[in-house]
DOMI-113341 format. One record per residue (C-alpha): z, x, y; residue in three letters. Coordinates in steps of 0.02 Angstrom, whole numbers, padded with zeros to 5 digits, always signed. Example, Ala and Ser with C-alpha at 12.3 -4.5 7.8 and 13.67 -1.06 7.14 Angstrom:
BEGIN
+00390+00615-00225Ala/+00357+00684-00053Ser/
***
This chain:
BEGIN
+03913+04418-05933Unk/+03730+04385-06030Unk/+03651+04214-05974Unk/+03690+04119-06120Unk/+03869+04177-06102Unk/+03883+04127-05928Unk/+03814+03952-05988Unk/+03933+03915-06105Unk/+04075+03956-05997Unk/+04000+03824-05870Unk/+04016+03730-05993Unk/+04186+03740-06078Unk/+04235+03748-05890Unk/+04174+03578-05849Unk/+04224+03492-06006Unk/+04403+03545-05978Unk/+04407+03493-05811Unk/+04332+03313-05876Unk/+04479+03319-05995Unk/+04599+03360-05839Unk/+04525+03217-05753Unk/+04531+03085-05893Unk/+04726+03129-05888Unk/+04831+03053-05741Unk/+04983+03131-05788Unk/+04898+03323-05761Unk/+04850+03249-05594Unk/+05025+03167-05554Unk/+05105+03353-05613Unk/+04994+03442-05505Unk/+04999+03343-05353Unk/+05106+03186-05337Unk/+05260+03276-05423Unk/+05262+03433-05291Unk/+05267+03288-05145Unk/+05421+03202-05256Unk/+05493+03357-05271Unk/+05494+03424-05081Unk/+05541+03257-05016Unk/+05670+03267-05144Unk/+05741+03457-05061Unk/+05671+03445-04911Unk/+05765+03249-04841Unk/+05883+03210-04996Unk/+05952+03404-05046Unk/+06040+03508-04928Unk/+06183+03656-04924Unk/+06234+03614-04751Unk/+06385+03565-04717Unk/+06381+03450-04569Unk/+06476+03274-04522Unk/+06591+03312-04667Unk/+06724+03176-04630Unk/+06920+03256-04574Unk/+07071+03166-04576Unk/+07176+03232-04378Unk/+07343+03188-04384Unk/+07449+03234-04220Unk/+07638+03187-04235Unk/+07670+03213-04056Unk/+07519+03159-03959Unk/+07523+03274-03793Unk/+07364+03354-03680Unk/+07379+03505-03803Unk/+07364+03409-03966Unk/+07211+03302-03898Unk/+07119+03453-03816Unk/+07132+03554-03991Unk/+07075+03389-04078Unk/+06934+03364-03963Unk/+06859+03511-04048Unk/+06831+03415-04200Unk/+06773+03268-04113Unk/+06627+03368-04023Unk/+06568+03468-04185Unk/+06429+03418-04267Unk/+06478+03461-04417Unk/+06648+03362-04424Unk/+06670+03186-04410Unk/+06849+03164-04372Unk/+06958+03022-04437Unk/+07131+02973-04329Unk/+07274+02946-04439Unk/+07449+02891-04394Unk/+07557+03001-04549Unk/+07485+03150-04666Unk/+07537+03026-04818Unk/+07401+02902-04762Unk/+07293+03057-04751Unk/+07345+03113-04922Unk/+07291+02949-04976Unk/+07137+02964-04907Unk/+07109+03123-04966Unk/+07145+03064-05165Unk/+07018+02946-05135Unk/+06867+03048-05083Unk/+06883+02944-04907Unk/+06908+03138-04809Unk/+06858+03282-04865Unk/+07007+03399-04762Unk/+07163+03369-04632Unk/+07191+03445-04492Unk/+07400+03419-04477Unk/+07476+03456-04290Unk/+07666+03460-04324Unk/+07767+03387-04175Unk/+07811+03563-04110Unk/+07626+03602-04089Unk/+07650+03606-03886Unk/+07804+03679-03886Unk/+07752+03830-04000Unk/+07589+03883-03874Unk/+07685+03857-03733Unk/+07810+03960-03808Unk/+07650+04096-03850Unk/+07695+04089-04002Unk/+07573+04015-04155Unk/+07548+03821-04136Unk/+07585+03774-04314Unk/+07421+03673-04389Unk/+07396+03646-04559Unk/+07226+03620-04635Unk/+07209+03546-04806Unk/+07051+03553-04902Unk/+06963+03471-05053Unk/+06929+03629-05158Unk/+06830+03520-05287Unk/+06647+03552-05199Unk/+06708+03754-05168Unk/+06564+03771-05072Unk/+06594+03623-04958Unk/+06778+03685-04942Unk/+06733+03896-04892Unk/+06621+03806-04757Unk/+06740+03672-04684Unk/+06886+03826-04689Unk/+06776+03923-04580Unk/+06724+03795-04474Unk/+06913+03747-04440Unk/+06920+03933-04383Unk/+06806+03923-04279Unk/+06858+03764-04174Unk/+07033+03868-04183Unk/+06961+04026-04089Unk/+06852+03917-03966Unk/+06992+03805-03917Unk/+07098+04000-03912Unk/+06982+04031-03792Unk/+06949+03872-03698Unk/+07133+03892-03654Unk/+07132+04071-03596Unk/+07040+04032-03466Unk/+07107+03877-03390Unk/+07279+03980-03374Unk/+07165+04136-03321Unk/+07212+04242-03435Unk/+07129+04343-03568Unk/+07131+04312-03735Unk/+07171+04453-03849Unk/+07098+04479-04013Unk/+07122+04635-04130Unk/+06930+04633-04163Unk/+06800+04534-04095Unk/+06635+04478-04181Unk/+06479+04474-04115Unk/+06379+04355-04244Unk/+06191+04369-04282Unk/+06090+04275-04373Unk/+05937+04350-04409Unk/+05784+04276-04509Unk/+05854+04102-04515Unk/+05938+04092-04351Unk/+05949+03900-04390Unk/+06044+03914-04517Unk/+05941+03783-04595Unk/+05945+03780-04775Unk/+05781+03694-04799Unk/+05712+03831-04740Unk/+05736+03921-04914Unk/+05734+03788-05022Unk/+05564+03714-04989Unk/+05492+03889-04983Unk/+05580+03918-05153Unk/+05535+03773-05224Unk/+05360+03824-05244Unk/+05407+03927-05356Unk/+05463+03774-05476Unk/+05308+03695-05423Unk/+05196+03803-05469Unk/+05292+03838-05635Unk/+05268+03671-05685Unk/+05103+03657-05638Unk/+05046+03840-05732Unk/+05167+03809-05903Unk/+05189+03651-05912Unk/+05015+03590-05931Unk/+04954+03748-06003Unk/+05076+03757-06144Unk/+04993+03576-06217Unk/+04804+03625-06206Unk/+04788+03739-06353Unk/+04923+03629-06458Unk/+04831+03495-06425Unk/+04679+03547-06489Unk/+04767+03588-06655Unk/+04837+03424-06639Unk/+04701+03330-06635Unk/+04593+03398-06742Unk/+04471+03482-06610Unk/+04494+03670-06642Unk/+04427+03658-06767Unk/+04264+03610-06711Unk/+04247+03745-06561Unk/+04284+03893-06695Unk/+04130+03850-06755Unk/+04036+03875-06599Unk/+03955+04029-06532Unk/+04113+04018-06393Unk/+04205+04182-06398Unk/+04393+04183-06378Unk/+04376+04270-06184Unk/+04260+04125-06147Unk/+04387+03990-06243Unk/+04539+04067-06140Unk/+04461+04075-05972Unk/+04382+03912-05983Unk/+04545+03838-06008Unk/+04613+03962-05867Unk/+04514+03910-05719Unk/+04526+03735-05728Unk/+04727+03747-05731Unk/+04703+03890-05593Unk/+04642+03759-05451Unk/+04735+03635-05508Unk/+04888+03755-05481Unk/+04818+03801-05313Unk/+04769+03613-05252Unk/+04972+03569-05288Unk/+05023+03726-05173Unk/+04890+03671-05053Unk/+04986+03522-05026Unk/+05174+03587-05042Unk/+05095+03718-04894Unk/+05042+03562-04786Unk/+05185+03470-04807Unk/+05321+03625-04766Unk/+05209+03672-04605Unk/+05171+03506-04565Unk/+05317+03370-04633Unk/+05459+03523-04642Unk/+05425+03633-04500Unk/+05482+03786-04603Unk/+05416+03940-04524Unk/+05310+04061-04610Unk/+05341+04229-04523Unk/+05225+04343-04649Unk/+05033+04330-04689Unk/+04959+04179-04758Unk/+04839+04279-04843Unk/+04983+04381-04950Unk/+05061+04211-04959Unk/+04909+04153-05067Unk/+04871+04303-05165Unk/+05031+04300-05215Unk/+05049+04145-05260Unk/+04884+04132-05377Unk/+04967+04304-05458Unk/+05119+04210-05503Unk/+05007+04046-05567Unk/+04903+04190-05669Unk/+05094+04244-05742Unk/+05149+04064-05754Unk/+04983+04004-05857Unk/+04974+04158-05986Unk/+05148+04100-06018Unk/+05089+03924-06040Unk/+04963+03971-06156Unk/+05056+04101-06239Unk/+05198+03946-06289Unk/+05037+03837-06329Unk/+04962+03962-06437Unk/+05131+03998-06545Unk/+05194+03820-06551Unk/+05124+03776-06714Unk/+04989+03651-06658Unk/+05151+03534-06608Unk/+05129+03463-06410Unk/+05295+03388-06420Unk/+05366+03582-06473Unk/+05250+03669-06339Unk/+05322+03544-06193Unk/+05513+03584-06262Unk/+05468+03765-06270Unk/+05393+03770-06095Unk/+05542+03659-06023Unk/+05692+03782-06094Unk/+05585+03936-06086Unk/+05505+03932-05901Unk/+05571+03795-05800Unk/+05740+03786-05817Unk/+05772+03982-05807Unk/+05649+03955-05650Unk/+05754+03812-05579Unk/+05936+03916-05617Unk/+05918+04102-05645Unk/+05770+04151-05487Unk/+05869+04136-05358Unk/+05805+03959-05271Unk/+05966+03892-05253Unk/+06105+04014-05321Unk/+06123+04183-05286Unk/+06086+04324-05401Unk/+06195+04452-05341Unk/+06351+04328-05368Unk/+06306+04311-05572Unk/+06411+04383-05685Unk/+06307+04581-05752Unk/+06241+04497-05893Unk/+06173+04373-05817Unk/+06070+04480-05683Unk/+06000+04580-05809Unk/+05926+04421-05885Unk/+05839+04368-05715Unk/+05744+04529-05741Unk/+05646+04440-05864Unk/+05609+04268-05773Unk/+05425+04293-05702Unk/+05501+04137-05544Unk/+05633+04277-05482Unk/+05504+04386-05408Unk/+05400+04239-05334Unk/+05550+04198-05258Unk/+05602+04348-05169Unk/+05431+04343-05116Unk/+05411+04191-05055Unk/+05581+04188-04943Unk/+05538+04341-04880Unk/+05356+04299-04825Unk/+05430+04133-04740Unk/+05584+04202-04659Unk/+05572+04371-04628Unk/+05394+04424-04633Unk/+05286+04553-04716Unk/+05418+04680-04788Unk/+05328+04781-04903Unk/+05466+04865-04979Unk/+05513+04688-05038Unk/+05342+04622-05068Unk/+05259+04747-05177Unk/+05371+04811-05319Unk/+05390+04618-05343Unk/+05203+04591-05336Unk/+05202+04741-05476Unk/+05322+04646-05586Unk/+05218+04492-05596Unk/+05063+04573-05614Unk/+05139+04679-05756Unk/+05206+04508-05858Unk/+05018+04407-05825Unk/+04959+04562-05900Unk/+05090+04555-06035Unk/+05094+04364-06062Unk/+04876+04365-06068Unk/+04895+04516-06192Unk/+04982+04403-06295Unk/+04889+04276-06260Unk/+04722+04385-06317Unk/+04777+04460-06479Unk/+04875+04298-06547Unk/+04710+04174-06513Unk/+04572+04224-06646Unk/+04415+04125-06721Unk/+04508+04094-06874Unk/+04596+03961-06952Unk/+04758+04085-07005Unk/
***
């Protein structure tokens, strides 16, 4: 750039960022929401399944019956309710007080002794279906300990058609804030990149002020990156702080580089504000139409269709081929694999390539729609 390009630049620079900072809600977007949000995920959110509350009902109490039931009582992840009939448990049940009962019938001792199948009954609330998958397999797994547990007091061994040997690998904690906080950068920085950036140019047109630059010697690259940069490290001062708090408040590992971590995240900010000023640019001078647009366009397909908190590969077709288009889904897959598994390149760079092939659509756009005319 000439001198007196480079000066102007400064300049649009600086009085965008005085615009920034004469605005406390682009400051509360770009830094107090992100702390909202993680606190949000990272205390108040979560897709474990632990103390979920059990109604045990044992007709005929015997050593048997109370060593199964002890199971349940020395899981973490029931919290068992004694109950003297399965119709008070029903009742229980109807009213949201359990979540599941575990039924021994009175022959339960007299159908192991007999080495035959101790009949139990296990009735779940399929309402939360998630809740219910996890409490069914963590029934079965109290089952096969307490299988075992008895196997060896008669010293015998247990025998099983197949046995499992389970591994966890890349979140052996089975910790699901360990991909939602990572994912939920992805929302942040979303918010943060097309949010704000889909009101600056509509807000010019809305107040009267575009006029007045299109009649200054500011060219449209200088116009366009001088609203840029100030969103830029305002996008990267909010994922400064989500970083600090998910190292320092979350204790979620990050397992790839930092350095990929960051240059991937500023592409995805580049992708998330050509979008924002793309929406700006086309939304008919309205601020109240560019915020709409930016809310149905970007953040909600980030928040439901990029794989943060539901699965891709268990949408219907359709619906997969429409996450191709959502800029967030490749952050994503980035971003859990950089915290949880590490720097898998096979992962890393054809999603890399996708966002740096929409920032380049998105600023194309961007370019050839914004001209020094009033049309």
């Amino acid at each position: 750039m000439r001198g007196g390009s480079v000066m102007r630049l400064r300049g649009f620079i600086r009085k965008e960022w005085l615009q920034i900072m004469r605005d406390p809600s682009s400051l509360a977007i770009a830094f107090v929401l992100p702390v909202i949000l993680l606190l949000i995920f990272g205390y108040g959110i979560s897709l474990d399944a632990k103390h979920v509350p059990v109604a045990i009902v044992i007709e005929t109490p015997g050593p048997e019956a109370s060593s199964f039931a002890g199971g349940f009582y020395n899981s973490p992840y029931f919290e068992p309710v004694a109950m003297n009939s399965v119709q008070a448990a029903i009742d229980a049940l109807n009213r949201w007080e359990v979540k599941g009962i575990i039924w021994l019938k009175s022959d339960f001792a007299r159908e192991y002794l007999n080495f035959k199948s101790p009949p139990v009954s296990v009735i779940v609330n399929g309402i939360d279906a998630n809740t219910a998958r996890l409490v069914e397999g963590y029934v079965s797994g109290v089952w096969a300990k307490w299988l075992e547990t008895q196997a060896l007091k008669a010293g015998i061994e247990i025998s099983l058609p197949v046995e499992l040997d389970y591994r966890i690998w890349f979140n052996s904690a089975v910790r699901s804030r360990n991909f939602l906080v990572p994912g939920l950068f992805a929302i942040i920085m979303t918010l943060i990149g097309a949010l704000l950036t889909a009101l600056i140019i509509a807000r010019e047109w809305e107040r009267g002020t575009m006029e007045a630059l299109l009649v200054t010697p500011v060219t449209v690259k200088e116009m366009l990156l001088g609203k840029l940069a100030p969103y830029f490290i305002l996008g990267m001062g909010g994922f400064s702080v989500a970083i600090f708090m998910a190292f320092f408040l979350f204790d979620v590992p990050l397992r790839g580089s930092f350095i990929i971590l960051v240059a991937c995240t500023a592409l995805f900010l580049i992708t998330a504000l050509g979008m924002g000023l793309l929406i700006s640019t086309i939304s008919a001078g309205s601020q109240f139409v560019a915020a709409q647009a930016a809310i149905i366009v970007t953040f909600l397909p980030a928040f439901l269709l990029s794989g943060f908190i539901f699965d891709i590969a268990s949408m219907p077709g359709p619906i997969q081929a429409v996450t191709h288009i959502i800029a967030a889904r490749y952050y994503v897959a980035i971003l859990q694999t950089l915290f949880l598994a590490g720097d898998v390149w096979s992962v890393i760079l054809p999603n890399a390539a996708a966002l740096a092939a929409m920032a380049c659509l998105f600023l194309g756009l961007v370019w050839k729609k914004n001209r020094k005319t009033l049309d």
